[in-house]
DRENDO-1510 file (C-alpha; in Angstrom, 1 decimal, always signed):
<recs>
REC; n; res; u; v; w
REC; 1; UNK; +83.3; +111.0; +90.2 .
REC; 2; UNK; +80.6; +108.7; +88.9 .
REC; 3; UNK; +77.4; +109.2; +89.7 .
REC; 4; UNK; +75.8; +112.6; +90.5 .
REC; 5; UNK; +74.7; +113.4; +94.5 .
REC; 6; UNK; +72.4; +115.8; +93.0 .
REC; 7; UNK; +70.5; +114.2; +90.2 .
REC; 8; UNK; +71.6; +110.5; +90.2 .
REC; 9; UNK; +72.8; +110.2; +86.8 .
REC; 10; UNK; +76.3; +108.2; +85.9 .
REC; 11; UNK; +79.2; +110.5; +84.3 .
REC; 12; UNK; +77.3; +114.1; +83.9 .
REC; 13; UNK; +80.4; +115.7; +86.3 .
REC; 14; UNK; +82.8; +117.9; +83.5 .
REC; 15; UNK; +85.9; +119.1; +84.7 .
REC; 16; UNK; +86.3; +123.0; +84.4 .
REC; 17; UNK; +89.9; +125.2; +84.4 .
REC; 18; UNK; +89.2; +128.2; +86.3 .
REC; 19; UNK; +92.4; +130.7; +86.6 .
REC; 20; UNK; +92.8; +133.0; +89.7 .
REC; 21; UNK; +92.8; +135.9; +87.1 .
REC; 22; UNK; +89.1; +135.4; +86.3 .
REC; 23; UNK; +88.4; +134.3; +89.9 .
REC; 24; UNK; +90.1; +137.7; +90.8 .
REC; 25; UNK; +87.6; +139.7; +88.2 .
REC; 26; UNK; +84.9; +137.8; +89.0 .
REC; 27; UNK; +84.9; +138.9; +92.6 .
REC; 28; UNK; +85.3; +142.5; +91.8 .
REC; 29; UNK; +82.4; +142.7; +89.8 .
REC; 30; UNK; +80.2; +140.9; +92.3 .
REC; 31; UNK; +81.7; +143.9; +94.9 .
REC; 32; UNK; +80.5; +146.4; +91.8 .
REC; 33; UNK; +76.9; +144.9; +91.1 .
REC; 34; UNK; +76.1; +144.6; +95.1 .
REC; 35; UNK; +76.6; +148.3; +95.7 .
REC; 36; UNK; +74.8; +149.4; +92.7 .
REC; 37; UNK; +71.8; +146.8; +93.5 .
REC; 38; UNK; +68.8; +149.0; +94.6 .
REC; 39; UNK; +65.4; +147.5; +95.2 .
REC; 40; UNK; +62.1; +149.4; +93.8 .
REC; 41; UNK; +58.4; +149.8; +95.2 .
REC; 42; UNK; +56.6; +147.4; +93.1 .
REC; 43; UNK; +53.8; +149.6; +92.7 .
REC; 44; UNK; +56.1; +152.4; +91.0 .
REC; 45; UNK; +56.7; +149.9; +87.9 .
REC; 46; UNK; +55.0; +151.4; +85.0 .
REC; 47; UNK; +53.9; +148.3; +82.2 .
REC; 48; UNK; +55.3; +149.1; +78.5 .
REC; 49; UNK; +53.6; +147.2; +76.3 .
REC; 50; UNK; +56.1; +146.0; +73.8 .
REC; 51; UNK; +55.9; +146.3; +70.4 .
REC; 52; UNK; +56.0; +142.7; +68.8 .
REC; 53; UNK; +57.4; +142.6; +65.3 .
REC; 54; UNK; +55.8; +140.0; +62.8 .
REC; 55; UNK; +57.8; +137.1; +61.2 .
REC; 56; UNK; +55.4; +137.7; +58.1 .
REC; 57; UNK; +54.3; +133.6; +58.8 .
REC; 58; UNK; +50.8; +133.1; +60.8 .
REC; 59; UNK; +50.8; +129.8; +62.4 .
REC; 60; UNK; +55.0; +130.8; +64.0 .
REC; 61; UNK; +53.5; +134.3; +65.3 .
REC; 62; UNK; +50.5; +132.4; +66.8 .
REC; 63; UNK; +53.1; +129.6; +68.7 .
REC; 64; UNK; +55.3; +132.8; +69.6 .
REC; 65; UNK; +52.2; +134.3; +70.9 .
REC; 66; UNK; +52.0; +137.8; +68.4 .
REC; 67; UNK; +55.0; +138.1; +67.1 .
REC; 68; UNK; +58.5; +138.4; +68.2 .
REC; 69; UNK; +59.6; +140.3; +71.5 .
REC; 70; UNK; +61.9; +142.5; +71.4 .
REC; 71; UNK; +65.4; +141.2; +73.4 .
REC; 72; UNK; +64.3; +137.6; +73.8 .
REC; 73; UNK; +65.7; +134.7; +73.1 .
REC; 74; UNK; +63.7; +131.7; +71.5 .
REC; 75; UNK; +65.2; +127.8; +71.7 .
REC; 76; UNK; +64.0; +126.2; +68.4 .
REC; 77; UNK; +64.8; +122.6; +68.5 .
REC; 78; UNK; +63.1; +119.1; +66.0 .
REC; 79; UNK; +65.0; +116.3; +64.5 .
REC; 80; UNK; +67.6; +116.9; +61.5 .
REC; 81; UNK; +66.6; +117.7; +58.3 .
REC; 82; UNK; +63.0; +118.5; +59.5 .
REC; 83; UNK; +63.1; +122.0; +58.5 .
REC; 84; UNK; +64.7; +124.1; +61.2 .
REC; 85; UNK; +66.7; +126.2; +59.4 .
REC; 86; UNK; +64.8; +126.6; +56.6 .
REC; 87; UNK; +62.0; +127.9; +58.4 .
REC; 88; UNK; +64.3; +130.4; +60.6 .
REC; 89; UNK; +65.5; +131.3; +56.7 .
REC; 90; UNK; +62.1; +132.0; +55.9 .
REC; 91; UNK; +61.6; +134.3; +58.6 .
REC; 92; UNK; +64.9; +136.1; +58.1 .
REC; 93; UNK; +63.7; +136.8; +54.7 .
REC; 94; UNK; +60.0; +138.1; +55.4 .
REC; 95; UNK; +61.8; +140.7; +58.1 .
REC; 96; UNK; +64.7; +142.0; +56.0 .
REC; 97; UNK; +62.2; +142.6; +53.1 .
REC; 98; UNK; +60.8; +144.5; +56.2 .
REC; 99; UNK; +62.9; +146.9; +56.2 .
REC; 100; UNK; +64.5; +145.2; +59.5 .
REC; 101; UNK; +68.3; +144.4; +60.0 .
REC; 102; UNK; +68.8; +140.4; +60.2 .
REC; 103; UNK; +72.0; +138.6; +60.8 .
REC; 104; UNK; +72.3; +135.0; +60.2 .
REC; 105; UNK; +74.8; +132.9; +61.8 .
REC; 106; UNK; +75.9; +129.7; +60.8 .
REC; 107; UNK; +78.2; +127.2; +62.2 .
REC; 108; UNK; +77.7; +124.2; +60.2 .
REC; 109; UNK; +77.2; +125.3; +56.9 .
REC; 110; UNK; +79.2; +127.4; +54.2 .
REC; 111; UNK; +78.3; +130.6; +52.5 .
REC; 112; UNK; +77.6; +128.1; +49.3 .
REC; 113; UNK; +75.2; +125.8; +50.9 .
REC; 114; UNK; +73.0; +128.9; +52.9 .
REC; 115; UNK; +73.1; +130.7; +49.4 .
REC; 116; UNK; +71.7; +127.6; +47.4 .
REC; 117; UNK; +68.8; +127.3; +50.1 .
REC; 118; UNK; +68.2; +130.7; +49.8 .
REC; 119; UNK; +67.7; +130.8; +45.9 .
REC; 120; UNK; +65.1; +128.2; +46.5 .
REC; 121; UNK; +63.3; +130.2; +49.3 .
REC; 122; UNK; +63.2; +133.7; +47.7 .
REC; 123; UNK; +64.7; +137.1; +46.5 .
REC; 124; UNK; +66.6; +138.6; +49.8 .
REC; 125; UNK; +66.6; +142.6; +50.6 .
REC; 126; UNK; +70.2; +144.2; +51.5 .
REC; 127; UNK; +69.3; +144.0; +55.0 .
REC; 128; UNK; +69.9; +140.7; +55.4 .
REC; 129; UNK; +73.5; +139.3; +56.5 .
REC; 130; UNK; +75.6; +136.2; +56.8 .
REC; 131; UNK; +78.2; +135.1; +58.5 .
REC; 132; UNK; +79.8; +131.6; +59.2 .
REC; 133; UNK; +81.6; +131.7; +62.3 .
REC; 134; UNK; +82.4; +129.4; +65.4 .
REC; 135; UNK; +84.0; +131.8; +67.8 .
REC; 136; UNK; +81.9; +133.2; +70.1 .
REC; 137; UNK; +84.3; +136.2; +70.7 .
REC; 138; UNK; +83.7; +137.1; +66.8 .
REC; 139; UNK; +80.4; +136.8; +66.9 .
REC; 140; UNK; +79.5; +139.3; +69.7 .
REC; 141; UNK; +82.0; +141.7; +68.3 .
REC; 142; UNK; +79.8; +141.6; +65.0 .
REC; 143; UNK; +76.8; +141.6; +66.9 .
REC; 144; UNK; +77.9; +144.7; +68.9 .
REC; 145; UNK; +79.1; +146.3; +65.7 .
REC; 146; UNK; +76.5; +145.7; +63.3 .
REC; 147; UNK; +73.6; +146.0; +66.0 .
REC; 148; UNK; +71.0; +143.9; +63.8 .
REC; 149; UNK; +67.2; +143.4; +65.4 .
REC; 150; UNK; +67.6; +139.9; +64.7 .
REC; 151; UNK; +70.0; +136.8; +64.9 .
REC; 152; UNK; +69.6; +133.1; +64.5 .
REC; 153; UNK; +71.9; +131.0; +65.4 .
REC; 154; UNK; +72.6; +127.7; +63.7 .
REC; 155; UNK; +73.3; +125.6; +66.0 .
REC; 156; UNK; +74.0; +126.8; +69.3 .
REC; 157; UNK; +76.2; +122.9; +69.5 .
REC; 158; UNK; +79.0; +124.0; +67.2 .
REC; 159; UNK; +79.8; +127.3; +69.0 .
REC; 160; UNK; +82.9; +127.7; +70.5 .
REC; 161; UNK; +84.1; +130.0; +73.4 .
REC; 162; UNK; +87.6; +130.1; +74.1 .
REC; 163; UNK; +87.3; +130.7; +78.0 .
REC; 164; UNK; +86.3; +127.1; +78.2 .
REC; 165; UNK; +88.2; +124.5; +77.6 .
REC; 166; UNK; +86.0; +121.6; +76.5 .
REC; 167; UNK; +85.0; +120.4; +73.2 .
REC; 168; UNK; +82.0; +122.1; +71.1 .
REC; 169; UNK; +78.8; +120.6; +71.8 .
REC; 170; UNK; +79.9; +119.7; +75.4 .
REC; 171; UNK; +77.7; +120.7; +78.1 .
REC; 172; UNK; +80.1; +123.6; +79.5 .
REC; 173; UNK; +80.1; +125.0; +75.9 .
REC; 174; UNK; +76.5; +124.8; +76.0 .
REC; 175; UNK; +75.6; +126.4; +78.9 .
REC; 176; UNK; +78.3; +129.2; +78.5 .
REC; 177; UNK; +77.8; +130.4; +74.9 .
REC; 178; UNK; +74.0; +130.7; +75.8 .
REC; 179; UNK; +74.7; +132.6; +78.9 .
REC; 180; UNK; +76.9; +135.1; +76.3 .
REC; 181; UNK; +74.0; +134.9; +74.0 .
REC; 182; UNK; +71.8; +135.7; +76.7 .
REC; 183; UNK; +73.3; +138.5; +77.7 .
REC; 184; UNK; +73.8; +139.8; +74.1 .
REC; 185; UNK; +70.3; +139.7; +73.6 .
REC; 186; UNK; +68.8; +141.3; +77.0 .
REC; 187; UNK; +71.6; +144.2; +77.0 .
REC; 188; UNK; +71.4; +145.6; +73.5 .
REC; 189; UNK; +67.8; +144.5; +73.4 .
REC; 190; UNK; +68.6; +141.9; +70.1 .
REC; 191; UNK; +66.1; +139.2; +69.3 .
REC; 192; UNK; +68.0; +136.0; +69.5 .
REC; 193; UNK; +67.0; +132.4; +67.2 .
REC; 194; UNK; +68.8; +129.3; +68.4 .
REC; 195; UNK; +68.7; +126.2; +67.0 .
REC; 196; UNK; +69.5; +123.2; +69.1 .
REC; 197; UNK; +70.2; +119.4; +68.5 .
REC; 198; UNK; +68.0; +117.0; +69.8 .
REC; 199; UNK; +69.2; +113.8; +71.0 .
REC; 200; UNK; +67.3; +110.3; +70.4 .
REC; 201; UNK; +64.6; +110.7; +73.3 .
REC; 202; UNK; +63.9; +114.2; +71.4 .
REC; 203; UNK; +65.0; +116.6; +73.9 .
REC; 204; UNK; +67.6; +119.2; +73.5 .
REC; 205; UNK; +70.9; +118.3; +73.5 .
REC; 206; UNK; +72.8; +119.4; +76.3 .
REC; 207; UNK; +72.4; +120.7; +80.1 .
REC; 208; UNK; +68.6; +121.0; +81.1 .
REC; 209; UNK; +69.1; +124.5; +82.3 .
REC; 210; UNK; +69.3; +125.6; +78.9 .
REC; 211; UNK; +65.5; +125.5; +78.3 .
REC; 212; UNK; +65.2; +126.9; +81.9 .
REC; 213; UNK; +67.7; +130.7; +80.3 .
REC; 214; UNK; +65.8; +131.4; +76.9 .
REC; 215; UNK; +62.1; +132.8; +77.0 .
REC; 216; UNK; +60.9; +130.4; +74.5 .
REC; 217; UNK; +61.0; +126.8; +73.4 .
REC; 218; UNK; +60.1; +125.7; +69.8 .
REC; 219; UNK; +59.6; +122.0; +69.1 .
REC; 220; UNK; +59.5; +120.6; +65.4 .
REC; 221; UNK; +57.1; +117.2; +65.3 .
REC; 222; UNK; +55.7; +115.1; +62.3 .
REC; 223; UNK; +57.6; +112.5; +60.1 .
REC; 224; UNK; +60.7; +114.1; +58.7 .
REC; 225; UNK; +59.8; +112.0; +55.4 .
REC; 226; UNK; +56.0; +113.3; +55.3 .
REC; 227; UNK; +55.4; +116.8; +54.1 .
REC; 228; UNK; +53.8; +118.3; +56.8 .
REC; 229; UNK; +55.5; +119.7; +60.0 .
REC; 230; UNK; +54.0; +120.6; +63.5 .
REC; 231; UNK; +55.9; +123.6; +65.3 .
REC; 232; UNK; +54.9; +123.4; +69.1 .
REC; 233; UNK; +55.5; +125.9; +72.1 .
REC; 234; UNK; +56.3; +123.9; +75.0 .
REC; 235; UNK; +57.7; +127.1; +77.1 .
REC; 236; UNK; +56.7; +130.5; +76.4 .
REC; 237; UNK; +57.2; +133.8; +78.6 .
REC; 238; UNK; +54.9; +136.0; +76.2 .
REC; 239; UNK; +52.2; +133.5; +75.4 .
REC; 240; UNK; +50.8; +130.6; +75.4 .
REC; 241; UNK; +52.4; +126.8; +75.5 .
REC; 242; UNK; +49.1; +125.3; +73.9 .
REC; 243; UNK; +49.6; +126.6; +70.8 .
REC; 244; UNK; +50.6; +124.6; +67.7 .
REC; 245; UNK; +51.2; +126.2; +64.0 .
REC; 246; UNK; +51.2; +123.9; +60.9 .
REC; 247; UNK; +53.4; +123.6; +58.1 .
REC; 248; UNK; +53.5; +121.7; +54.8 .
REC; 249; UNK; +57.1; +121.2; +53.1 .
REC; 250; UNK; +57.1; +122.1; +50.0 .
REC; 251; UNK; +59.7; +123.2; +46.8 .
REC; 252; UNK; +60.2; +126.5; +48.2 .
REC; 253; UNK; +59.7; +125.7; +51.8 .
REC; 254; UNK; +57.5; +125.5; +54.7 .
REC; 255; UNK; +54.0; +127.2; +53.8 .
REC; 256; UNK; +51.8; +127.5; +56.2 .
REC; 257; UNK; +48.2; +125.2; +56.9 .
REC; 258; UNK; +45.7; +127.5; +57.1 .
REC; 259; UNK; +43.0; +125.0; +58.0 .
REC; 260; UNK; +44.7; +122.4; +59.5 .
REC; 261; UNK; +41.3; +120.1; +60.2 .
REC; 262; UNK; +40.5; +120.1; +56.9 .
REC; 263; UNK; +44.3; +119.0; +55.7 .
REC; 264; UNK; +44.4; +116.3; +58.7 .
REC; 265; UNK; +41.1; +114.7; +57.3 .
REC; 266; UNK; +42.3; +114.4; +53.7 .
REC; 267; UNK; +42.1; +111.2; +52.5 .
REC; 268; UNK; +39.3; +110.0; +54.5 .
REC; 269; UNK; +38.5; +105.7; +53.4 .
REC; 270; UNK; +34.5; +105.8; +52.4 .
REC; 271; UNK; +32.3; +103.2; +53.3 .
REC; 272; UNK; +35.1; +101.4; +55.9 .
REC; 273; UNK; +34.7; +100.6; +59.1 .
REC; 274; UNK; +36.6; +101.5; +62.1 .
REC; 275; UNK; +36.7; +105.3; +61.3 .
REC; 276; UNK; +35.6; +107.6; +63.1 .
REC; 277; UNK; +36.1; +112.0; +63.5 .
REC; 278; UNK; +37.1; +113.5; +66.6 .
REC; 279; UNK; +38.3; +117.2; +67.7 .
REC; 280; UNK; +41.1; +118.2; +69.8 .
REC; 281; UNK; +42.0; +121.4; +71.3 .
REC; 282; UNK; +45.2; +122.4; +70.5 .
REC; 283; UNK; +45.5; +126.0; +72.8 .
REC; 284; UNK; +42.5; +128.0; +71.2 .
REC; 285; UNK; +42.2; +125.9; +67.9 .
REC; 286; UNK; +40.0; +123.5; +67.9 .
REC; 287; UNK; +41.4; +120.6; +65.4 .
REC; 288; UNK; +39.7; +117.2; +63.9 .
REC; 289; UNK; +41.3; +114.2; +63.3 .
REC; 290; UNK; +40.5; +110.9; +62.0 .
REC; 291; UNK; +40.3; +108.0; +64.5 .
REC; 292; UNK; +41.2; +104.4; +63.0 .
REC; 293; UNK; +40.6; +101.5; +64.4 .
REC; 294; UNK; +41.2; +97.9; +63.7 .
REC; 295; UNK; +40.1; +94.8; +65.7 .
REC; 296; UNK; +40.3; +91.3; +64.9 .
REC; 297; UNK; +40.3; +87.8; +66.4 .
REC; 298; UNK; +44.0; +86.9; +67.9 .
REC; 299; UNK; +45.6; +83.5; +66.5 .
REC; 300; UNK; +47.8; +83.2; +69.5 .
REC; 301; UNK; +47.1; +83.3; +73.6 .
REC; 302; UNK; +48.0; +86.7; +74.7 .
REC; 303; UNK; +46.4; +89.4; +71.9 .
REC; 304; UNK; +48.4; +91.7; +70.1 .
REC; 305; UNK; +47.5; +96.0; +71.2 .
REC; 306; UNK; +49.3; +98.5; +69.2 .
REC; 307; UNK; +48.5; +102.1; +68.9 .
REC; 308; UNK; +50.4; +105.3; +66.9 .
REC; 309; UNK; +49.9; +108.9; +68.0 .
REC; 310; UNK; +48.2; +108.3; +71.7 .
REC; 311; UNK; +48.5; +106.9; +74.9 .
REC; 312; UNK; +48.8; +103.0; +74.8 .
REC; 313; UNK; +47.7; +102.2; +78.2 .
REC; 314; UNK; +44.9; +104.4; +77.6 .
REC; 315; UNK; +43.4; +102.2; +74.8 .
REC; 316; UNK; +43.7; +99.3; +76.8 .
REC; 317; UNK; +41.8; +101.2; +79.9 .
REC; 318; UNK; +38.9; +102.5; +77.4 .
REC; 319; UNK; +38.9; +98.5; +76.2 .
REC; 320; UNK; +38.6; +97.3; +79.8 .
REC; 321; UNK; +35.7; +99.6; +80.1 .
REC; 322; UNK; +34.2; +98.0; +77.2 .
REC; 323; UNK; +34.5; +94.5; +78.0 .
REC; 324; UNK; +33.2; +95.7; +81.7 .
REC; 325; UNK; +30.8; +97.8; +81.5 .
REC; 326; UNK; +29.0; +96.6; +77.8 .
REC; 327; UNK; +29.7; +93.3; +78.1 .
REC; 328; UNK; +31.6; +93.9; +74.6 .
REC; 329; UNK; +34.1; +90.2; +74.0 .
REC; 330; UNK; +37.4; +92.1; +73.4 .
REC; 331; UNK; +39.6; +90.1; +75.8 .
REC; 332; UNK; +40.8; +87.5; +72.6 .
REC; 333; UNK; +41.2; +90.2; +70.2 .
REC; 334; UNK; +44.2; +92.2; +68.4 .
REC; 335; UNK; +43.8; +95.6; +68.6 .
REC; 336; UNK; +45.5; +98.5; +66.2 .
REC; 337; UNK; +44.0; +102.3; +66.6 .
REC; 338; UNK; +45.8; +104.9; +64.7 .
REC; 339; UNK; +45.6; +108.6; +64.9 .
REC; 340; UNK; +45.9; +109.4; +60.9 .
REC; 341; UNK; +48.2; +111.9; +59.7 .
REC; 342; UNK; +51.0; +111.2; +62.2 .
REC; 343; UNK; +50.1; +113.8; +64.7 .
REC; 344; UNK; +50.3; +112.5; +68.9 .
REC; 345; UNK; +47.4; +113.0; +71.1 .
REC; 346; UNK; +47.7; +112.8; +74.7 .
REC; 347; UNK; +43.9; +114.9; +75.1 .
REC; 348; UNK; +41.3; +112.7; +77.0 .
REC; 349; UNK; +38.9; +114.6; +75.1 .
REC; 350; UNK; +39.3; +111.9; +71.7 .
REC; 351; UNK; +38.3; +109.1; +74.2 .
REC; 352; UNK; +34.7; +108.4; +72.7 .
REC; 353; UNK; +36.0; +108.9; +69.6 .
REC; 354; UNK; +38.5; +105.9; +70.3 .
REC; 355; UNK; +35.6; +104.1; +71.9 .
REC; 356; UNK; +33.5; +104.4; +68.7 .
REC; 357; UNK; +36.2; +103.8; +66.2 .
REC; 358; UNK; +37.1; +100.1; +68.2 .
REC; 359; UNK; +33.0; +99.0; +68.1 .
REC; 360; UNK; +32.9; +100.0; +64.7 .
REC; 361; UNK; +35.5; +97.8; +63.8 .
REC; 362; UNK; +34.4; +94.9; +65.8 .
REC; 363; UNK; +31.3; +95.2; +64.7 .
REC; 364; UNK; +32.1; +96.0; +61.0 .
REC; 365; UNK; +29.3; +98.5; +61.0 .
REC; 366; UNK; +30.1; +101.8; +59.4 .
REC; 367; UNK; +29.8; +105.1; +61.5 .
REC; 368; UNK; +28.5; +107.8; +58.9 .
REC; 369; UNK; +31.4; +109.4; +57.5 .
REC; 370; UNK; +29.0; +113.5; +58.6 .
REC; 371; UNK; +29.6; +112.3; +62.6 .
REC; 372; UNK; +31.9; +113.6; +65.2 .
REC; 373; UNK; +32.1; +112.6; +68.5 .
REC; 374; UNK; +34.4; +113.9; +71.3 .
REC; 375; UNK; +33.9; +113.1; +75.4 .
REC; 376; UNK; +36.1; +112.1; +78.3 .
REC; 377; UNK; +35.4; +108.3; +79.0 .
REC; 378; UNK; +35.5; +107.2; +83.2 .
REC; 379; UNK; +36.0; +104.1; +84.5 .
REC; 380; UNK; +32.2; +103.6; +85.2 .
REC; 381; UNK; +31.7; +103.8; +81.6 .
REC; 382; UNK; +30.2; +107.7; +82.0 .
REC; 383; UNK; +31.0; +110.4; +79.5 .
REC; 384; UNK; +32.5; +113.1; +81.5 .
REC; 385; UNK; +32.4; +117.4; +80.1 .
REC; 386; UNK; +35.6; +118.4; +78.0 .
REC; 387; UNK; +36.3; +122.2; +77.7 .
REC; 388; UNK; +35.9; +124.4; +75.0 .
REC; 389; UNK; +33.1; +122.3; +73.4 .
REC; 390; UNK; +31.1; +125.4; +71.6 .
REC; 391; UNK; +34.4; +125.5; +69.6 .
REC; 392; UNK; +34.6; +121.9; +68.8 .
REC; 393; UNK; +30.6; +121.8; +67.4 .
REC; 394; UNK; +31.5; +125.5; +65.6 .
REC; 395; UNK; +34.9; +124.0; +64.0 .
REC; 396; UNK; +32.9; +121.2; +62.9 .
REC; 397; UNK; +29.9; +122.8; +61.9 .
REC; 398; UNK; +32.3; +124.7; +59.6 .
REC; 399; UNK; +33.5; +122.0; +57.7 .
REC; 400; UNK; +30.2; +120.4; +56.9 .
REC; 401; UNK; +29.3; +117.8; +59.6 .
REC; 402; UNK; +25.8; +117.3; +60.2 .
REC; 403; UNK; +26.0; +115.1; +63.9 .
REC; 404; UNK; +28.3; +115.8; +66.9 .
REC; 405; UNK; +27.7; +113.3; +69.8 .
REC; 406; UNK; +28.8; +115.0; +73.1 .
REC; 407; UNK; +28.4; +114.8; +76.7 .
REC; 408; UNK; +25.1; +115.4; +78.1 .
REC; 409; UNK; +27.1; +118.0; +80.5 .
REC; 410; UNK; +27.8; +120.1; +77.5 .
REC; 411; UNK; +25.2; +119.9; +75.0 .
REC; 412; UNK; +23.3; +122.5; +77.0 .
REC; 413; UNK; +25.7; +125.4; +76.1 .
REC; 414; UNK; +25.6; +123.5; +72.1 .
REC; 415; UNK; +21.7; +124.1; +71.4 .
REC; 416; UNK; +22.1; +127.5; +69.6 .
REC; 417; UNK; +24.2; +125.5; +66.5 .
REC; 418; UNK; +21.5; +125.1; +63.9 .
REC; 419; UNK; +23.0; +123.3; +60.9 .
REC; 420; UNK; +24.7; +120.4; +63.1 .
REC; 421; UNK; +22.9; +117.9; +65.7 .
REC; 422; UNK; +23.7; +118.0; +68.5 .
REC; 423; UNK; +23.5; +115.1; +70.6 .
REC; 424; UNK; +24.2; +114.6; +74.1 .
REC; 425; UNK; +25.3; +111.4; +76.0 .
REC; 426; UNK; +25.6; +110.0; +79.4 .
REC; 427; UNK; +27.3; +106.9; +79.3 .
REC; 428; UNK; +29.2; +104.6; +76.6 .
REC; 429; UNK; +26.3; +102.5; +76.4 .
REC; 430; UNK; +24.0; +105.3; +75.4 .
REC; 431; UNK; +26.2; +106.1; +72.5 .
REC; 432; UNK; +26.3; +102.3; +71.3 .
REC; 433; UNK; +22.1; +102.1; +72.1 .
REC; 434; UNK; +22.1; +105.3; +70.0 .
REC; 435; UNK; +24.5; +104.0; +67.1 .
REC; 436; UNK; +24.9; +100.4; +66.9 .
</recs>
């Protein structure tokens, strides 16, 4: 047909074989449900609290918000051969040992290749089962038989269910085994794990609406050739989305970061200019990282701006305010800032950090190495509040800095901190009057 009325995008129409007998069946049932539909008093509803069982690894029960819910299903999705199934292997492991039935299902692997990553993870209790299988019709029989408390599923691209008639990994495959899967895991109350490909952009392969059916969505970031890995909840029906957990890849797998601030910040250049610590709020972790910064005279007409792990045009807005408001000369100079150890900020929050980490570096003057700064920048060149700042000055308090510049707005509620200065600013050019 071309190009969709609905969404506008080219070639997303499938074709779909329908026969009369399921039409037929179909109908019937929707007679069946109707009359057995019967609407409640809302105020008759009586909350269980449900029991959430533990994976066994911290930082995936604080992204999953406690622990996993009974009859949900969780999306888990991150480039290939960043750690998916090795994690979801991990966790497999921790609740068989449990004394919890687990049943692992693989579509793209052998019984060899799972059993060889397993040796490397860990002994395995009886309760644990594999099975390589395609068919979706198999798998719900096993499912139905064997009534585990847990499945993954890896990957929900290369099932297969034989009422549809397109290819595995096609959008109608998609979107019908994880209605089957859906309905697997809400009527016998199973705990469903899908993994899911991701296509170049990073999203999900596949229809949309499949992050719109499961309860929760897992996202896998960081360098797939670094060694750590950042698991992030982007939907999540029993907790938060703000959450992050972090993981290191090691021999034996992913181990968890316990203090992820203190891992971000190994490493840290001494004496260099251009360097500067600021804190990020990450759900209800507060989390420092090292700001870099390099700026230099252009050699050609139009300057060179570059930045890894934040917003681009937001550097160049926080160097407009510069030039405008300070009457700093940046307009002929290259521009690099860098968010060290690989991890994206989008948080206003790091703005006077960025702001401090560029005037360092054109300046070549060394911000001490015990600061931290953190404050949302304006256009006027004020420093505006950030949330959650007792946090911030506690987290770094904790690992041993002995100045936090702030925003005047917050330093108030920051007085009580007794082994940290605290020092509150209005505007940009109070923090350069103040440091530079």
């Amino acid at each position: 047909m071309g190009q969709c009325p609905g969404c506008r995008e080219w070639n997303t129409f499938v074709e779909e074989t329908v026969s009369r007998a399921e039409q037929k069946s179909a109908g019937v049932r929707r007679r069946e449900g109707a009359e057995r539909a019967k609407p409640c008093l809302l105020t008759e509803i009586a909350i269980r609290q449900e029991d959430k069982l533990l994976t066994g690894i911290g930082e995936l029960d604080r992204v999953l918000g406690g622990g996993i819910v009974s009859g949900s299903l969780t999306l888990v999705g991150g480039d290939p051969g960043i750690g998916k199934s090795t994690l979801l292997l991990q966790v497999c492991r921790n609740i068989s040992t449990g004394g919890h039935k687990v049943l692992y299902i693989s579509g793209e692997e052998s019984q060899v290749q799972i059993k060889m990553r397993a040796d490397r993870i860990g002994d395995f209790s009886q309760n644990m089962l594999l099975l390589c299988e395609t068919s979706l019709d198999s798998i719900s029989e096993v499912i139905r038989r064997e009534k585990p408390e847990v499945v993954v599923i890896d990957s929900i691209q290369t099932m297969y269910n034989e009422a549809v008639s397109a290819a595995p990994g096609s959008v109608s495959q998609v979107r019908e085994s994880t209605g089957i899967l859906l309905q697997l895991a809400k009527g016998l109350g199973v705990s469903v794990f899908i993994v899911g490909h991701v296509t170049k952009e990073g999203t999900v392969a596949g229809p949309r609406v499949l992050e719109h059916m499961v309860d929760t969505v897992l996202y896998f970031e960081g360098d797939r050739h670094a060694s750590y890995r950042i698991l992030r909840g982007v939907k999540n029906r029993f907790g938060s989305t703000n959450e992050i957990g972090v993981f290191e890849m090691r021999e034996q797998g992913l181990m968890e970061v316990q203090n992820p601030s203190e891992y971000m910040l190994n490493g840290r250049p001494e004496n260099a200019s251009g360097s500067v610590v600021a804190c990020t709020m990450e759900g209800t972790r507060p989390l420092l990282v090292e700001i870099q910064a390099l700026v230099c005279h252009s050699n050609f007409g139009i300057p060179r701006r570059q930045t890894i792990g934040t917003d681009f045009n937001r550097v160049n807005l926080l160097m407009a305010v510069l030039e405008k408001r300070s009457g700093i000369a940046l307009a002929g100079c290259d521009a690099y800032v860098n968010i060290a150890g690989g991890i994206r900020i989008m948080e206003p929050a790091i703005d006077l950090g960025i702001v401090l980490a560029i005037l360092s570096s054109f300046r070549n003057q060394i911000v001490s190495p015990k600061l931290i700064a953190f404050g949302e920048v304006g256009l006027s060149g004020e420093v505006r509040a950030v949330g959650m700042a007792k946090q911030r000055v506690a987290e770094a308090e904790r690992l041993g800095f002995d100045t936090c510049i702030l925003p005047y707005v917050c330093a108030k509620e920051c007085k009580e901190f007794k082994k940290i200065k605290v020092l509150g600013i209005r505007s940009v050019q109070d923090a350069i009057d103040r440091l530079f």
